[in-house]
LOBATI-761348 format. One record per residue (C-alpha): residue number from 1; residue in three letters; x, y, z. Coordinates in Angstrom, 1 decimal, padded with zeros to 4 digits, always signed. Layout:
! LOBATI-761348
NUM / ala / X / Y / Z
...
END
This chain:
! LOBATI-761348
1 / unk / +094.3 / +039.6 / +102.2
2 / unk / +094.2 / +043.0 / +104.1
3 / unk / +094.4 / +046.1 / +103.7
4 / unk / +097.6 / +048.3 / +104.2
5 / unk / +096.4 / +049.6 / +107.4
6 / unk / +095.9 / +046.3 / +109.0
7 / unk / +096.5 / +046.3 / +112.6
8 / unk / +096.7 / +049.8 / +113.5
9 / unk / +093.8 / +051.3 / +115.8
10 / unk / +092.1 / +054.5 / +115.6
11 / unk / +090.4 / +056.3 / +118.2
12 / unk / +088.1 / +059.1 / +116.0
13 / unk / +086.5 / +061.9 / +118.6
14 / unk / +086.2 / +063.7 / +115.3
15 / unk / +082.7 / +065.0 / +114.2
16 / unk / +080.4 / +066.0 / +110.5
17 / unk / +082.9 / +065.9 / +107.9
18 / unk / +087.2 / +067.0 / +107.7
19 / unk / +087.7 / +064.3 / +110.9
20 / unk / +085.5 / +061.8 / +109.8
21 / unk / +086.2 / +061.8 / +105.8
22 / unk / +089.7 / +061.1 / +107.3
23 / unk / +089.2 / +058.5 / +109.4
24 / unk / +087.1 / +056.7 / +107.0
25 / unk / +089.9 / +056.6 / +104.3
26 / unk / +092.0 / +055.0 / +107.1
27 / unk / +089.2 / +052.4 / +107.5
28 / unk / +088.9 / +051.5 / +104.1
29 / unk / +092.8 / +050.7 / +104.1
30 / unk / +092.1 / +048.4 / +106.5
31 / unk / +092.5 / +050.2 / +110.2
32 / unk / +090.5 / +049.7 / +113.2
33 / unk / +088.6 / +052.9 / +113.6
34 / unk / +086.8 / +053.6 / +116.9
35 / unk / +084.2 / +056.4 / +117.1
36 / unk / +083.4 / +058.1 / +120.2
37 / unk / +079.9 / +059.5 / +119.9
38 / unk / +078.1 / +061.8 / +122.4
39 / unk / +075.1 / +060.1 / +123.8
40 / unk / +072.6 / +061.6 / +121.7
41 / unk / +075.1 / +060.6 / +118.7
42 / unk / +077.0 / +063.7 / +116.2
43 / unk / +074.9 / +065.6 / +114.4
44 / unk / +075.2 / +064.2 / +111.2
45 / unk / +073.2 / +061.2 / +112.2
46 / unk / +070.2 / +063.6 / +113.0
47 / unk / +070.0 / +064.6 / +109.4
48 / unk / +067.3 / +061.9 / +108.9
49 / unk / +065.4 / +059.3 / +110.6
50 / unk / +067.0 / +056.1 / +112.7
51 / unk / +069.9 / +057.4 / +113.2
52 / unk / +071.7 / +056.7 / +109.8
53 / unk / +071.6 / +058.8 / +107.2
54 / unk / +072.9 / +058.7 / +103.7
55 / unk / +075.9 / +061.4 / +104.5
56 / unk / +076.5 / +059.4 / +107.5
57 / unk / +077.5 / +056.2 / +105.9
58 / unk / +080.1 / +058.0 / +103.3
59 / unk / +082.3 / +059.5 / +106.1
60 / unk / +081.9 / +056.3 / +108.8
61 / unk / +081.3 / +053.4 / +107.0
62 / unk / +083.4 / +050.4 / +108.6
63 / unk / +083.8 / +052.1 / +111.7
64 / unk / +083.1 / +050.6 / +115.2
65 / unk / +080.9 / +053.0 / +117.8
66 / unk / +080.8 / +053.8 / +121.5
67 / unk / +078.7 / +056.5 / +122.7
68 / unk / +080.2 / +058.3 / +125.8
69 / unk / +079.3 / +061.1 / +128.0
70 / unk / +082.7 / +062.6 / +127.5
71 / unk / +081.4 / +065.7 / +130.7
72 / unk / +082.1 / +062.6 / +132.9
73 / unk / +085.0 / +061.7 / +135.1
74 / unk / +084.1 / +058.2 / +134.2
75 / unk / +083.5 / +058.7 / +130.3
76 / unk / +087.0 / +060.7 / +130.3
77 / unk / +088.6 / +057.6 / +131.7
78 / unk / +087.3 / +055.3 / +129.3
79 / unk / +088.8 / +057.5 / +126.4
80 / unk / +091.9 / +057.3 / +128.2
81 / unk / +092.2 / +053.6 / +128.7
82 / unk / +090.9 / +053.4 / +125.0
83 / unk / +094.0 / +055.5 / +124.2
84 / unk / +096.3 / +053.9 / +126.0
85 / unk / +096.3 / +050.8 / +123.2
86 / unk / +095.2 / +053.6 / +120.0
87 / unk / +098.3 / +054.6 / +117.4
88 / unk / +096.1 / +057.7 / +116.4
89 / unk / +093.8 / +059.9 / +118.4
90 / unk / +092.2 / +061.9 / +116.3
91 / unk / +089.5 / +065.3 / +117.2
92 / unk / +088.8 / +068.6 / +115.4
93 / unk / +086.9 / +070.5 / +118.5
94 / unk / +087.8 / +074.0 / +118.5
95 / unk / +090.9 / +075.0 / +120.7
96 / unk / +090.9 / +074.6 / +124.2
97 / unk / +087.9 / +072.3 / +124.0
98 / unk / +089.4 / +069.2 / +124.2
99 / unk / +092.0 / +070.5 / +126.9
100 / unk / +088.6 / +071.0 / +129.1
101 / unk / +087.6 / +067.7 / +128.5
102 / unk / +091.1 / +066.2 / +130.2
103 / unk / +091.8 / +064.6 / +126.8
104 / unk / +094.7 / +067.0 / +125.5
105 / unk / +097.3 / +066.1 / +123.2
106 / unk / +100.0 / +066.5 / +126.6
107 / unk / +097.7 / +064.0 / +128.2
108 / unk / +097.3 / +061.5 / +125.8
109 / unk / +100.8 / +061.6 / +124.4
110 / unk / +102.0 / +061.1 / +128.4
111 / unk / +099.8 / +058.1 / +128.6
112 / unk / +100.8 / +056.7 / +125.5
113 / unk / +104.2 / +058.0 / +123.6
114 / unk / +103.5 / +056.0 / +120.5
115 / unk / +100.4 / +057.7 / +119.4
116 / unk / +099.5 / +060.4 / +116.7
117 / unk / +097.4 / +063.1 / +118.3
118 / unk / +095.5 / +064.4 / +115.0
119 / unk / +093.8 / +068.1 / +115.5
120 / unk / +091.8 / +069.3 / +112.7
121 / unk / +090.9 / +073.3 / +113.3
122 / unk / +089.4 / +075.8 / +111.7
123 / unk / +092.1 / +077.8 / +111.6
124 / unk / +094.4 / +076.7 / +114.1
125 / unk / +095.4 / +077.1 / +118.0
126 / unk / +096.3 / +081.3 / +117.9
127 / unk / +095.4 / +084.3 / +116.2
128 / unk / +091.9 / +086.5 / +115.9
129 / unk / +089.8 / +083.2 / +114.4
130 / unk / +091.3 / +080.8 / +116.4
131 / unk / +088.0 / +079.9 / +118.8
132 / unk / +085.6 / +081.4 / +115.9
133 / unk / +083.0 / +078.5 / +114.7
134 / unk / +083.3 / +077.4 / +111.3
135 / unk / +081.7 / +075.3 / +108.4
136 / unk / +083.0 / +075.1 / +105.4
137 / unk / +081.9 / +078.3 / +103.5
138 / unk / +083.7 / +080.4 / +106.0
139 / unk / +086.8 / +078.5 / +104.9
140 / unk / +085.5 / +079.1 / +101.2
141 / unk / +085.5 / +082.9 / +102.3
142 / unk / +088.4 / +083.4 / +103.8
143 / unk / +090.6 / +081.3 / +101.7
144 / unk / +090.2 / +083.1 / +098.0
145 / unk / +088.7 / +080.2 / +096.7
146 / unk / +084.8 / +082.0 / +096.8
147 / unk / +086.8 / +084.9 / +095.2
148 / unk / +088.1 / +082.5 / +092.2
149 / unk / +084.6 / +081.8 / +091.1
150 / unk / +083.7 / +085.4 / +090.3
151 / unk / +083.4 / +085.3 / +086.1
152 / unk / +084.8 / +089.0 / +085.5
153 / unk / +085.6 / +091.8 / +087.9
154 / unk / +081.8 / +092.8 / +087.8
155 / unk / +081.0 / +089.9 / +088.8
156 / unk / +080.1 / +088.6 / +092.6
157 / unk / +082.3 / +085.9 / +094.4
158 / unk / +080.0 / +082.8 / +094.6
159 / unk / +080.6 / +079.5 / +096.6
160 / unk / +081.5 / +075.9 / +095.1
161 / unk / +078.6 / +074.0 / +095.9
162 / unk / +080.2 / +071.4 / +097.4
163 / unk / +081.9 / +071.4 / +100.5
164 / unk / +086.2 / +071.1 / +099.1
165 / unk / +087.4 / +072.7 / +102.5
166 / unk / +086.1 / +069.9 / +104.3
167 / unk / +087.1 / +067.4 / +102.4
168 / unk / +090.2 / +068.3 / +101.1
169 / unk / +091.4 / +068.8 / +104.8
170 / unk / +090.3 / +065.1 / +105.4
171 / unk / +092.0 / +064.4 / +102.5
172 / unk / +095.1 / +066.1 / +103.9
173 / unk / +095.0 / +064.8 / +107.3
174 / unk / +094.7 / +061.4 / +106.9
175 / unk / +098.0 / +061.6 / +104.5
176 / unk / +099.6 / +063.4 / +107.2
177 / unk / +098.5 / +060.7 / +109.6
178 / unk / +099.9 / +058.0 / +107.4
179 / unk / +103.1 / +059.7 / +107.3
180 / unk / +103.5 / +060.4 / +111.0
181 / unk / +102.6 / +056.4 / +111.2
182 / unk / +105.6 / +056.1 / +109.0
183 / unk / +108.1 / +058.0 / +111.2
184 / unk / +107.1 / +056.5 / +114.2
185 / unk / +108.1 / +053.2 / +112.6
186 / unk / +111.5 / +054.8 / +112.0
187 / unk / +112.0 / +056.9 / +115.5
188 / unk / +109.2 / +054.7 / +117.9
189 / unk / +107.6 / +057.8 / +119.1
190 / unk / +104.5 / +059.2 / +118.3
191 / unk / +103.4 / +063.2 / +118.0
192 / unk / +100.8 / +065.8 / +117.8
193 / unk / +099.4 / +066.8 / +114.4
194 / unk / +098.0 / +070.1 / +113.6
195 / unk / +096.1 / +070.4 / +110.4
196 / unk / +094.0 / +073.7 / +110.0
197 / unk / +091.5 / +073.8 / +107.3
198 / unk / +092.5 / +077.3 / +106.3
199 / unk / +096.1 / +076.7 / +105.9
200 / unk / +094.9 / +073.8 / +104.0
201 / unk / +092.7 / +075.5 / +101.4
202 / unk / +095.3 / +078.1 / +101.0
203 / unk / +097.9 / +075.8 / +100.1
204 / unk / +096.0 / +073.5 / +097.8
205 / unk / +094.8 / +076.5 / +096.0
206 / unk / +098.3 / +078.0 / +095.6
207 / unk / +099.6 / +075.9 / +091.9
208 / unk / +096.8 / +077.5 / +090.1
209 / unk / +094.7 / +080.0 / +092.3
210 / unk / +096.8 / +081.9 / +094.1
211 / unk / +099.8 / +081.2 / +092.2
212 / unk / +100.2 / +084.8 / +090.8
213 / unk / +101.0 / +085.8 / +094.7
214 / unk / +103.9 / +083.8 / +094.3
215 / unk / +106.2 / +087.2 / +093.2
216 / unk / +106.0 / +090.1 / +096.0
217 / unk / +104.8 / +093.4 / +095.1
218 / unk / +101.9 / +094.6 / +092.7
219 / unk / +099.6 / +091.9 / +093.7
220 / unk / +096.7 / +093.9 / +093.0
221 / unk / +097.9 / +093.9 / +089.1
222 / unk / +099.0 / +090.3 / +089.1
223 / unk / +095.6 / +089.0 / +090.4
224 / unk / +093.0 / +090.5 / +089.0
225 / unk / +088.9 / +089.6 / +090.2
226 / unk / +087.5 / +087.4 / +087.3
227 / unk / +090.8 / +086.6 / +085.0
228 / unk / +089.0 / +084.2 / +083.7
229 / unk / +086.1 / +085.8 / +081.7
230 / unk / +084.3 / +083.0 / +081.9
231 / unk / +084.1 / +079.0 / +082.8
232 / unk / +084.5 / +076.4 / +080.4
233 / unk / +081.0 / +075.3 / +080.4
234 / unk / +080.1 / +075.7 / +076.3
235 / unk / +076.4 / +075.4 / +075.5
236 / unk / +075.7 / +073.5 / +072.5
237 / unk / +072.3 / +073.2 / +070.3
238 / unk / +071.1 / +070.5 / +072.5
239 / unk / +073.1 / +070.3 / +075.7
240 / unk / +076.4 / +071.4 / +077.4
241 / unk / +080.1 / +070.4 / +077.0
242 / unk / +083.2 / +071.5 / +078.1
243 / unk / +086.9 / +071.7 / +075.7
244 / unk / +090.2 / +073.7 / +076.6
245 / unk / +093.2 / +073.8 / +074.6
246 / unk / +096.2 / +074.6 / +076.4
247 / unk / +099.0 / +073.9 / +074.6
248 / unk / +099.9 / +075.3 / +070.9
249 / unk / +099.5 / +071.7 / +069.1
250 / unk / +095.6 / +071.7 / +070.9
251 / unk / +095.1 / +075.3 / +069.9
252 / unk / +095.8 / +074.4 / +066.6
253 / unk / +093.6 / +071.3 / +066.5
254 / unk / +090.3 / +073.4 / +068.5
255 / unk / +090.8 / +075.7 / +065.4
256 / unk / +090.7 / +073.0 / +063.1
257 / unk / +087.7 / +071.6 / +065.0
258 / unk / +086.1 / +074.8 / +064.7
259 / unk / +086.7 / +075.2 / +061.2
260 / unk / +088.8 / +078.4 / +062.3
261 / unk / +091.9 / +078.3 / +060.9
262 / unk / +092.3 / +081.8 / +060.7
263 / unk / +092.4 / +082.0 / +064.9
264 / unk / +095.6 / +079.7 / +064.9
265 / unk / +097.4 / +082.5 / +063.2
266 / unk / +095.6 / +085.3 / +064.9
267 / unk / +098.3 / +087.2 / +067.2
268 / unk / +096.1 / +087.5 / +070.1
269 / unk / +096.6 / +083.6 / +070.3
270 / unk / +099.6 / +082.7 / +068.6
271 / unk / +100.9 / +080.8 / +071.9
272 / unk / +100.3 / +080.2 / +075.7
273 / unk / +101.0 / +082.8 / +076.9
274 / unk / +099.1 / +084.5 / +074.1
275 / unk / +095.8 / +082.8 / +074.7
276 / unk / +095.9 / +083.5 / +078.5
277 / unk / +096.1 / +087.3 / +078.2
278 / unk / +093.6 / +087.4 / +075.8
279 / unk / +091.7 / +084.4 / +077.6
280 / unk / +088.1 / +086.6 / +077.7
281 / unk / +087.9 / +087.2 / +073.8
282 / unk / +089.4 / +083.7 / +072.7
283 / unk / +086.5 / +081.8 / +075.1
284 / unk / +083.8 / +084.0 / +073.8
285 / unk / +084.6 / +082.8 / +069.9
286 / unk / +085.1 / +079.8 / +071.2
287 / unk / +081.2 / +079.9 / +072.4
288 / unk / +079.8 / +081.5 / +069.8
289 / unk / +081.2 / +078.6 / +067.2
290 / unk / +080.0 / +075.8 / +069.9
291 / unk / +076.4 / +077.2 / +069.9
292 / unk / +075.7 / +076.5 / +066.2
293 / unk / +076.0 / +072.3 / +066.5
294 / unk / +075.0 / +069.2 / +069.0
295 / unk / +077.7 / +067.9 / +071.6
296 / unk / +077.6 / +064.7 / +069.9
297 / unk / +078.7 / +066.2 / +066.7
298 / unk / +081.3 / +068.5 / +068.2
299 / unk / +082.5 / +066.2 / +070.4
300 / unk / +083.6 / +063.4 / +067.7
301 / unk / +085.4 / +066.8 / +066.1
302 / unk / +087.3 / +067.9 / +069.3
303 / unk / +088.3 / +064.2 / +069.6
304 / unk / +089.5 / +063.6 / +066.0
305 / unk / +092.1 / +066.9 / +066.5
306 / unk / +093.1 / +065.3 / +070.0
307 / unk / +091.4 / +068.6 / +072.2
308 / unk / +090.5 / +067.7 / +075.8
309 / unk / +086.6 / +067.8 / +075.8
310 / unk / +083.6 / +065.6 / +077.6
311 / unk / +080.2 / +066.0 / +077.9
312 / unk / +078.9 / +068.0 / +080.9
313 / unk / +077.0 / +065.1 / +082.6
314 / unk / +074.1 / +065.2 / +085.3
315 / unk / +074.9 / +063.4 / +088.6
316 / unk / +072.9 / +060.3 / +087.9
317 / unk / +074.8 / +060.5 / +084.4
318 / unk / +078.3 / +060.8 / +086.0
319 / unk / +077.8 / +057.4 / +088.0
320 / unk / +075.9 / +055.7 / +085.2
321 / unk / +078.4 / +056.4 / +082.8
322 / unk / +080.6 / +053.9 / +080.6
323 / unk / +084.0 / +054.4 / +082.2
324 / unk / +082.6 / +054.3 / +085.9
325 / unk / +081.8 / +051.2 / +084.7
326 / unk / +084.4 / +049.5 / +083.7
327 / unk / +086.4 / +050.9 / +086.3
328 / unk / +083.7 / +049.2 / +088.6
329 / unk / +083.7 / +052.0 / +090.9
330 / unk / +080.3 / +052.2 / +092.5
331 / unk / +078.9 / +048.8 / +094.4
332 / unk / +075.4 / +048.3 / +095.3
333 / unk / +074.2 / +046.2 / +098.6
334 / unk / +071.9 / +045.7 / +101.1
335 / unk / +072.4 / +047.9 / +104.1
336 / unk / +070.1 / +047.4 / +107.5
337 / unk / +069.0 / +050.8 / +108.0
338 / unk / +069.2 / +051.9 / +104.6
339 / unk / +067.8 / +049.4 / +102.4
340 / unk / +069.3 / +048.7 / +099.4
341 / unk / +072.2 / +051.7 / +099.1
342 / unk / +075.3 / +052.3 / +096.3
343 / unk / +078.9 / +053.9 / +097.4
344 / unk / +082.1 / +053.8 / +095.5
345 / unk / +084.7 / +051.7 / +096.9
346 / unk / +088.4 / +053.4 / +097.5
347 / unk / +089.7 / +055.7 / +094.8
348 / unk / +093.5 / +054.3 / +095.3
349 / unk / +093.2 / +050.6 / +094.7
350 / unk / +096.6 / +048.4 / +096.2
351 / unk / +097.5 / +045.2 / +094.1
352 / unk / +099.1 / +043.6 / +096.9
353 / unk / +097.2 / +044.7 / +100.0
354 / unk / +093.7 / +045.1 / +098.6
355 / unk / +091.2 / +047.9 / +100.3
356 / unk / +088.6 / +046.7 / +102.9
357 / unk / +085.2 / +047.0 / +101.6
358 / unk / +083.4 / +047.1 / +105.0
359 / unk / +080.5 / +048.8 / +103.5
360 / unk / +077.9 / +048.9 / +106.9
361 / unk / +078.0 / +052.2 / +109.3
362 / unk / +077.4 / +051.4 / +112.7
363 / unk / +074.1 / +052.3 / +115.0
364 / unk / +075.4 / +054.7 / +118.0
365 / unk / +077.2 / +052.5 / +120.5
366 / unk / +076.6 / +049.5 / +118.5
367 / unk / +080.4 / +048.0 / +119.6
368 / unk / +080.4 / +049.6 / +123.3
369 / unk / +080.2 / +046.7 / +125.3
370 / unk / +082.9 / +044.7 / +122.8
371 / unk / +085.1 / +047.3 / +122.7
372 / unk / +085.6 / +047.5 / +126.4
373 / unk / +085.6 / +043.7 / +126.8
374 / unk / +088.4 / +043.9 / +123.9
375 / unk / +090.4 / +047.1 / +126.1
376 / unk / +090.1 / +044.5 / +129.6
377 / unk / +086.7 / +046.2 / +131.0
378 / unk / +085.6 / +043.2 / +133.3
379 / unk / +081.4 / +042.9 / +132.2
380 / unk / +081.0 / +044.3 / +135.8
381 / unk / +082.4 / +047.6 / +134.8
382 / unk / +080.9 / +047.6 / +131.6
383 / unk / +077.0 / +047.2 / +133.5
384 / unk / +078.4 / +049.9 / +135.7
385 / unk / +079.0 / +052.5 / +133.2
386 / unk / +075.4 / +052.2 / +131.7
387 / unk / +073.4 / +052.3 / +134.6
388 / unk / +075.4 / +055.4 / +135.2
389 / unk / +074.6 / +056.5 / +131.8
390 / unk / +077.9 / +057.3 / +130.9
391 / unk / +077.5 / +054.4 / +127.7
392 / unk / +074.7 / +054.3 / +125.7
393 / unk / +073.9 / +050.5 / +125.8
394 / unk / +073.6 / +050.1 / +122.1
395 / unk / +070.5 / +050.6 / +121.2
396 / unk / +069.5 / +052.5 / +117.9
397 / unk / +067.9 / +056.2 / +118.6
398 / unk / +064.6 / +057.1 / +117.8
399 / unk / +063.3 / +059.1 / +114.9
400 / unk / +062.5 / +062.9 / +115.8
END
């Protein structure tokens, strides 16, 4: 059986991580992703030897490649031929770039008025950022989400150390792209898409983060730096859990956990609302009690009174463990530049029209010459545009 994607073609010009972690979701639900590489291949491929790296196959695994010189007439022509069959064109250069290239959304969309033009930006087409380079911790800057991991108002903003802007954009985008695939179904025309990773972060931060902007006036008052004293990381005798009560029926069962009754009667936590205003003291009790026994043993306590808790697991541990399992997540194989090599298959799993597991990433301009023989590139044309050097032939680079 296929996937639910089956049949629809992707053109990906995208490059690193927001464009490609969004075309590679596509893949895995069964479209026909093309990546258009630079010559030399993106960047991310230079991150190790051969040509394939380790953060390489997560974000293109499954995909086809053709590497173009894209400052060509030639190469430009290629991409729009290419286009000319594609449902989704999809590129996160910075503004204006991809204009110079002859490969603009009014260009496309005029050669082919069926496809999704996808651009992923920084922080959009206008305004004082607009052409301004970015990686991810600017986003985490700029957003309020480096802000949000302050502990207390002394307290410096810090970065997650792990790249959400990135990938919640390409999370973002390709469930805008599968929506714009759904309208076109309905209307039979195609559009541009505009996805900015600022706008992004900002509004996936908004139900919890930023949500006490929601009410205009005394912001300053209703966000305070470091409302949370501290995170719910709860050091044990011999290791590290984490346990939050939120409603009044876990409050009262974290007490009894505890074997602090009294604090379920205590006034400063006598409900929600209660416990979040007086979040700092009620988390430092809560640590000092936690200190004095194992996780194992306060774990089987939290769980008998029904209080979300887990053990804080290393990253080996997090794959290795029980439920990952049986959820049979994570699959090992052989891979032919990476030797033997795990990855997790699909998060959303379809009963009917069961994800692709296509688990290989492809050498730079490994499919070239078949996906021009596939568009109608007689073999003639095809020779022509590598002895111009235009299309890299297919062979894998060499180390650095």
């Amino acid at each position: 059986m296929s996937g639910p994607l089956t049949g629809f073609r992707v053109l990906d010009l995208s490059r690193v991580l927001s464009g490609p972690i969004a075309t590679s979701l596509l893949s895995d639900q069964g479209a026909e992703v093309i990546k258009v590489e630079p010559l030399g291949g993106e960047m991310v491929r230079a991150m190790g030897g051969g040509g394939l790296t380790a953060g390489f196959l997560a974000a293109n695994h499954g995909k086809k490649s053709i590497a173009l010189d894209l400052h060509t007439e030639a190469g430009v022509e290629v991409v729009k031929r290419l286009a000319s069959t594609a449902d989704v064109f999809v590129q996160n250069f910075r503004p204006g770039a991809i204009e110079g290239m002859g490969l603009g959304a009014d260009v496309i969309c005029t050669l082919n008025p069926r496809i999704l033009f996808v651009s992923i930006s920084g922080f959009g087409e206008k305004g004082p950022y607009a052409h301004k380079r970015v990686y991810d911790p600017v986003i985490q800057a700029l957003s309020g989400l480096a802000d949000l991991q302050a502990a207390d108002a002394e307290d410096r903003p810090r970065m997650v150390r792990t790249v959400i802007p990135d990938k919640t954009t390409g999370l973002t985008a390709a469930q805008a792209i599968t929506a714009g695939l759904l309208a076109r179904e309905r209307t039979g025309r195609g559009q541009h898409i505009k996805v900015a990773m600022l706008d992004v972060m900002i509004s996936y931060l908004w139900p919890e983060g930023l949500v006490g902007l929601t009410t205009v006036g005394d912001e300053a008052k209703r966000v305070p730096r470091g409302q949370r004293s501290r995170d719910l990381v709860y050091q044990t005798t011999d290791g590290y859990i984490t346990a939050g009560a939120m409603s009044n029926k876990e409050w009262r069962g974290m007490c009894k956990a505890l074997d602090r009754p009294e604090l379920a009667e205590d006034p400063r936590f006598k409900n929600t609302a209660d416990r979040f205003r007086n979040s700092a003291v009620r988390l430092e009790l809560t640590a000092e009690v936690l200190l004095t026994k194992t996780s194992a043993e306060w774990l089987e306590r939290l769980d008998a009174n029904e209080v979300p808790c887990a053990p804080i697991l290393s990253r080996p541990e997090a794959i290795a463990q029980e439920q990952v399992k049986v959820n049979e997540l994570i699959y090992e194989y052989d891979h032919p530049g990476l030797g033997r090599v795990r990855q997790p298959r699909p998060a959303a799993q379809f009963m009917d029209t069961p994800v692709n597991l296509r688990p290989l990433a492809p050498r730079l301009g490994e499919h070239g010459k078949a996906i021009l023989s596939e568009a109608g590139f007689s073999s003639a044309e095809v020779e022509q545009l590598i002895e111009a050097g235009t299309m890299a032939a297919g062979a894998v680079p060499d180390a650095d």
